[in-house]
C-alpha angles and dihedrals in degrees: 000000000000088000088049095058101036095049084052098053089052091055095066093032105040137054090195115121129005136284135205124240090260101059090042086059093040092047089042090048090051103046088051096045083047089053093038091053092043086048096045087055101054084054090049101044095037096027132256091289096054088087090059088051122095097245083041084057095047086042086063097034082063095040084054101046084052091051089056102065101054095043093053081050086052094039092042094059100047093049085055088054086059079050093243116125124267090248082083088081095060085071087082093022110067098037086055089062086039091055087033092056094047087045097060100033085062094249091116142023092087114087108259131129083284104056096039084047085056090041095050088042088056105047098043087052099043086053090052085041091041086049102031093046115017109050104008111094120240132251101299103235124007132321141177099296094049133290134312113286096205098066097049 
């Protein structure tokens, strides 16, 4: 049980090793379900409009930064398992912050060449992440960040 749980935990904290594609859905899954029920529960707890408020928008702007971070742990390994660095992540990463800090700095959330360039930016990268990492198999056999995690 204690492996379980500590290898678990590392999942979501390290980008050390390398991951299969199942543990990056599961991890991914779980991170999300984990944000949608936190979310769920500010609405329910503050009402349906506490997310447009000021405090509600600095409430998601933490759940998101929170969100980050796993999911770069979760990115990072299974672009080490293509045998490509962890940096890879940051691709999708840093313009998230980027997008996160305007937004709540009022610069975006209203249509304009900003936000559709964000939009653009997000969907032609989540198509690459969603292939790359969801659904191509890694490197067969070990490479430079561990072995391969299929075959344990």
């Amino acid at each position: 049980m204690w492996l379980f749980v500590s290898d678990g935990i590392s999942l979501f904290l390290s980008v050390a090793g390398r991951i299969p594609r199942y543990r990056w859905w599961i991890g991914t899954l779980a991170v999300s379900a984990f944000l949608l029920v936190v979310f769920l529960l500010l609405s329910a707890i503050f009402g349906a409009g506490f997310m447009m408020s000021t405090n509600g928008r600095a409430a998601l702007f933490v759940l998101q930064l929170v969100w980050l971070y796993p999911y770069y742990c979760l990115s990072g390994k299974r672009f080490q398992d293509r045998a490509k660095p962890a940096s890879f992540a940051l691709i999708w990463i840093a313009p998230q912050l980027l997008s996160l800090l305007l937004d709540n700095l009022g610069l975006t959330g209203v249509p304009n060449l900003v936000e559709y360039a964000f939009a653009t930016f997000n969907f032609v990268v989540g198509v690459w992440f969603l292939v790359e990492l969801g659904f191509l198999r890694g490197t067969v056999g070990p490479n430079r960040y561990g072995p391969d995690p299929v075959e344990r």
